[in-house]
C-alpha positions as CSV (number, residue, x, y, z in Angstrom):
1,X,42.5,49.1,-26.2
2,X,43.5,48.0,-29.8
3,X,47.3,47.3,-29.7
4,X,49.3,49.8,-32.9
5,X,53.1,48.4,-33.5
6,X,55.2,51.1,-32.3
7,X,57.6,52.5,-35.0
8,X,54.7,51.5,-37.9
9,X,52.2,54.3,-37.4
10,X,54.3,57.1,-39.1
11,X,55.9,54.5,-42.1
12,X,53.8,55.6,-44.5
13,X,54.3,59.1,-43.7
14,X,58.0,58.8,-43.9
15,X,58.5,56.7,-46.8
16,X,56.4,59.5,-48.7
17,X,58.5,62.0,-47.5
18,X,61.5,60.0,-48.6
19,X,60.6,60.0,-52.1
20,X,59.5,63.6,-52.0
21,X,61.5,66.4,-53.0
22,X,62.5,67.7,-49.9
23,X,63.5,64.2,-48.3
24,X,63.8,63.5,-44.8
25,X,66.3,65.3,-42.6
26,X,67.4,63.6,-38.9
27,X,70.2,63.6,-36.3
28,X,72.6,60.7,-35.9
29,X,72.6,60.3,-32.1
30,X,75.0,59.1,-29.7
31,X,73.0,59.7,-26.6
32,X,72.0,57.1,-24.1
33,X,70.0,59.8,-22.8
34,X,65.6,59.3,-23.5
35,X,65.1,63.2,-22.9
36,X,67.8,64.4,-25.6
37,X,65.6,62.0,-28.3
38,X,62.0,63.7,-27.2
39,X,63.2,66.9,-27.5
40,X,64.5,66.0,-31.4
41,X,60.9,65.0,-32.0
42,X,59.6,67.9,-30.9
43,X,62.0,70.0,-33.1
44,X,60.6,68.1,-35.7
45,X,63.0,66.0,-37.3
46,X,61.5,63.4,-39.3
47,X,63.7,60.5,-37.8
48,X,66.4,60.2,-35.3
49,X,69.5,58.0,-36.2
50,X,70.6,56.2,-33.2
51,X,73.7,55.0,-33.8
52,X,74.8,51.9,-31.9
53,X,77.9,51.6,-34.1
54,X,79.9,54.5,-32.6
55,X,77.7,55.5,-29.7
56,X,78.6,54.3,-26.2
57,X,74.8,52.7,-25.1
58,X,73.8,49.4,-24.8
59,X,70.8,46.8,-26.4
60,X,69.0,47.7,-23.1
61,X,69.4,51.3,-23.2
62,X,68.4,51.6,-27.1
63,X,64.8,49.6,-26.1
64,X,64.8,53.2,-24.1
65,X,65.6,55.5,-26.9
66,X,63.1,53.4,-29.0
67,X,59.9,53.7,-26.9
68,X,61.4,58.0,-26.7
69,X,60.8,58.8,-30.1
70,X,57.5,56.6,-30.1
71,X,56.5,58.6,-27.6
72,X,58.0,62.0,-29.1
73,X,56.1,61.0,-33.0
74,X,59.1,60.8,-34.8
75,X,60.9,57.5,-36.1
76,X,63.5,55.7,-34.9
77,X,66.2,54.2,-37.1
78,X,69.5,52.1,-35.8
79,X,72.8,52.0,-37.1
80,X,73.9,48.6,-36.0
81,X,77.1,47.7,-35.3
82,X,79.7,46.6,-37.7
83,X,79.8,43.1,-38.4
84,X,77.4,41.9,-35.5
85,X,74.1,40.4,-37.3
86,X,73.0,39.6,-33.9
87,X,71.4,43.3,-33.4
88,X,69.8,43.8,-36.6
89,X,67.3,41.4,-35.5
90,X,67.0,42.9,-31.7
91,X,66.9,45.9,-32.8
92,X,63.8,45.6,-34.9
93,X,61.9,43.5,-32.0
94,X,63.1,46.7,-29.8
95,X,60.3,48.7,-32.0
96,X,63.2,50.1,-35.1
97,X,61.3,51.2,-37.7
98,X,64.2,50.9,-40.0
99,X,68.1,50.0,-40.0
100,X,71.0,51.3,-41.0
101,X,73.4,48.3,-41.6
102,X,77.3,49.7,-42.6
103,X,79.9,47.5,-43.6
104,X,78.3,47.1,-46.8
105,X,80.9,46.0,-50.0
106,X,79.8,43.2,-52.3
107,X,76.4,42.1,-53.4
108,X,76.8,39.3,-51.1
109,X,76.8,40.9,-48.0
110,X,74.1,43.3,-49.2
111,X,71.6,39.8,-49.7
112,X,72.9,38.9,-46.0
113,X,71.7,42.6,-45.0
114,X,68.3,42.4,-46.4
115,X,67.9,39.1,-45.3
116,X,68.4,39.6,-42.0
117,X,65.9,42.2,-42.0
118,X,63.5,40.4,-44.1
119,X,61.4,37.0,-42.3
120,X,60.5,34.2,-44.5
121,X,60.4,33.5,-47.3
122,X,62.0,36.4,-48.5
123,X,64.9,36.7,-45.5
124,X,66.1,35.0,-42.7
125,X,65.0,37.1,-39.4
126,X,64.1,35.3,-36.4
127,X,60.1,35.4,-35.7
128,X,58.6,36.1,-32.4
129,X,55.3,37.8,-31.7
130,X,55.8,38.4,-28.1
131,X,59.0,40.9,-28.6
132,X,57.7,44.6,-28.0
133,X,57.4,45.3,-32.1
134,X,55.0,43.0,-31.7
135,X,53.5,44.6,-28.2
136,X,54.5,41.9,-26.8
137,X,51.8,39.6,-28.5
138,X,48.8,42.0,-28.6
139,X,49.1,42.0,-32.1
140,X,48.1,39.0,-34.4
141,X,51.3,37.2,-35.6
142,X,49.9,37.9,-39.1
143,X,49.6,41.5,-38.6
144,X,52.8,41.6,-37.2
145,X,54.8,40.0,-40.0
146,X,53.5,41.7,-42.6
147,X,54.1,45.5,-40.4
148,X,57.3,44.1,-39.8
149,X,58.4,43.4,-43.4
150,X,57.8,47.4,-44.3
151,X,60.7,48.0,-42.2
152,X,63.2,50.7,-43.8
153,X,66.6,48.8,-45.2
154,X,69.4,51.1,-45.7
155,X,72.8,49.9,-46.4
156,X,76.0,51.4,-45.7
157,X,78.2,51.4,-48.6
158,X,81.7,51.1,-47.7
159,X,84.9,52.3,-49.5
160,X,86.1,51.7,-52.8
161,X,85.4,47.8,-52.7
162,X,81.2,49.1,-52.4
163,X,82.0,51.7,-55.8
164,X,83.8,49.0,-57.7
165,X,80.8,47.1,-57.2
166,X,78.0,49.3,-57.0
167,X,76.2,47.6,-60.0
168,X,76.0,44.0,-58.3
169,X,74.7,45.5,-55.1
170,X,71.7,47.7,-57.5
171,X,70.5,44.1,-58.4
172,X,70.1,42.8,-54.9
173,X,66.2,43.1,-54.1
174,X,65.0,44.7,-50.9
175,X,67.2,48.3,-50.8
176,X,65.4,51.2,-49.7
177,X,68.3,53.1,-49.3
178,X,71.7,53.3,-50.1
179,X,73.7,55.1,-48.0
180,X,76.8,57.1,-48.8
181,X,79.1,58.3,-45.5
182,X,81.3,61.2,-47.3
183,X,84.2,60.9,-44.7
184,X,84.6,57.2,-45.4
185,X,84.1,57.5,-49.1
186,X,86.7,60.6,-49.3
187,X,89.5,58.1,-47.5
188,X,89.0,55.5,-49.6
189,X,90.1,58.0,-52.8
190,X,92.7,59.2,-50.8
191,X,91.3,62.6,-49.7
192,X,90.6,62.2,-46.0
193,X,87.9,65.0,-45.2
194,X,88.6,66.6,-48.3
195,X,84.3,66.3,-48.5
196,X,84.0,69.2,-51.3
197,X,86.8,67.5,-53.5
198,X,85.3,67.1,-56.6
199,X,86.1,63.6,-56.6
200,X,84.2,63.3,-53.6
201,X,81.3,65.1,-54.7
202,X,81.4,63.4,-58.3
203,X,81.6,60.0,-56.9
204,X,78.5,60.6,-54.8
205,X,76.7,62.3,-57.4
206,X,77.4,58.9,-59.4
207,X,75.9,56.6,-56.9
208,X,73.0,59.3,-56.4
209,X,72.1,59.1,-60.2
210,X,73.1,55.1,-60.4
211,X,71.0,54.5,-57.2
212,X,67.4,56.8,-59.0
213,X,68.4,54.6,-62.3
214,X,67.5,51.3,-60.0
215,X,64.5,53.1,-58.4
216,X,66.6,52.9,-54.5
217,X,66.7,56.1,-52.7
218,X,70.3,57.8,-51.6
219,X,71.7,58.7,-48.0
220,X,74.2,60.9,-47.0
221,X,75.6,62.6,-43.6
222,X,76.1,66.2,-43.7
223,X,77.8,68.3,-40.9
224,X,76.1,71.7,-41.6
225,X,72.0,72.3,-42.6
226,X,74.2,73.7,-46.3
227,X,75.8,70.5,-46.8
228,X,72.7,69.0,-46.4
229,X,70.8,71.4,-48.6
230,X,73.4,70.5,-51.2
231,X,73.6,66.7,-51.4
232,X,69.2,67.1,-51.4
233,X,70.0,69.2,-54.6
234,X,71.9,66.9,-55.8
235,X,69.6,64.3,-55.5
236,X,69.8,62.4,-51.8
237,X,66.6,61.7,-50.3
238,X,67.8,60.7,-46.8
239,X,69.8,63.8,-45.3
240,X,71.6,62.2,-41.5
241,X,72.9,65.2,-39.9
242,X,75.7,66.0,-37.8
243,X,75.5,64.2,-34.1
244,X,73.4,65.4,-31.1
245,X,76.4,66.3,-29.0
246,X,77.8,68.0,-32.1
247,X,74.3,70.2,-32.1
248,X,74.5,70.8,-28.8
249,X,77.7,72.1,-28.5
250,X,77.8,74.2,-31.6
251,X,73.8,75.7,-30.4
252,X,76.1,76.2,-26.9
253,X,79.1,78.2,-28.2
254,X,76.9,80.6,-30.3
255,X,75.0,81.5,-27.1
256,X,78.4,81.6,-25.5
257,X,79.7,84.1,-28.0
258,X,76.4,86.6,-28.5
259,X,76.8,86.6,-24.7
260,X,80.0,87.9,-24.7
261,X,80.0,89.7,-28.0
262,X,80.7,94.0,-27.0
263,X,77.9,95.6,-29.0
């Protein structure tokens, strides 16, 4: 049997999407749960975001997740943690097909990002051909580097320290996509989930059109299918929605209600 990299086979697929004009559309996802990340492949999301910054699993339980949406055909992306380079790098030998690093403010730390996604000569990633990207050696360590490199590297831009230097970080090489969280950006100007502020929504619409000038793609979170139909309008090409739980529970209390609705 001819050994495929997990998390490669649908790259092409979704990078196409990405710079398509409908984008790609997926679920940030807190769950430690395999089953709950099938069933989003099967709905047909075109990734699942599994976020290791504010979700409760572990490095062991993400290889898990990972090897679910392999199996489910749709591709799995990682929000690291904060701060903690050490995943970025386990995460991708886990079978990632892309990151999502946050903490992102100066060019600096956006060359540190890519870096550590990148292996040499261009980055700084630890190499080993026997981790399970790699199918735990089945694949030629020259196949596997070069698979590995198309990895998807979206940063995190955080607060009004990222804005103030959004031009630096549009010079740094490597960006796929830029990623704008609204809640965090609407703090930072002082309007804490004011998302429909038109300082919000100008600010993002300036990093959208700033981003496209530079050729890098934009992400945004959206709570509702409108927001997200909205910030694709105005340009994003990376759409992560809501939060699994979030879905469940909203899909939940509409059944709840037509239940008990008196016709």
């Amino acid at each position: 049997m001819k050994a495929q990299m997990p998390s490669m086979a649908g790259m092409e697929a979704f990078r196409a999407a990405l710079g398509s004009p409908g984008g790609v559309f997926g679920p940030f996802m807190t769950t430690t749960d395999p089953a709950f990340v099938e069933a989003a492949g099967y709905a047909g999301y075109d990734f699942v975001l599994l976020d290791m910054e504010h979700g409760p699993g572990s490095f062991q339980e993400l290889q898990d997740l990972i090897r679910a949406a392999d199996a489910a055909g749709v591709l799995p992306m990682v929000r690291v943690p904060r701060g903690d380079d050490r995943w970025i790098g386990r995460a991708l030998d886990a079978g990632a097909g892309g990151l999502l690093i946050p903490g992102i403010g100066t060019a600096q730390q956006a060359r540190e990002a890519v870096a550590a996604v990148k292996f040499a000569p261009g980055g700084s990633r630890g190499t080993c051909r026997f981790a399970r990207s790699a199918c735990y050696g089945a694949v030629p360590g020259d196949t596997y580097v070069a698979g590995a490199q198309e990895a998807v590297v979206m940063l995190q831009l955080e607060g009004g320290r990222a804005i103030e230097n959004l031009d630096a970080i549009l010079e740094v090489p490597g960006i796929d996509v830029l990623f704008v969280e609204p809640y965090d950006l609407s703090g930072a100007l002082g309007l804490i989930g004011q998302l429909d502020h038109p300082k919000v929504t100008t600010c993002i619409h300036g990093v959208i059109r700033c981003a496209a000038e530079k050729g890098i793609r934009t992400g945004c979170s959206a709570d509702s299918v409108a927001a997200a139909r909205e910030l694709r309008a105005m340009g994003a090409g990376f759409i992560g929605y809501s939060c699994d739980t979030a879905i469940f529970r909203n899909a939940a209390a509409a059944d709840v209600e037509a239940f008990h609705r008196v016709d």
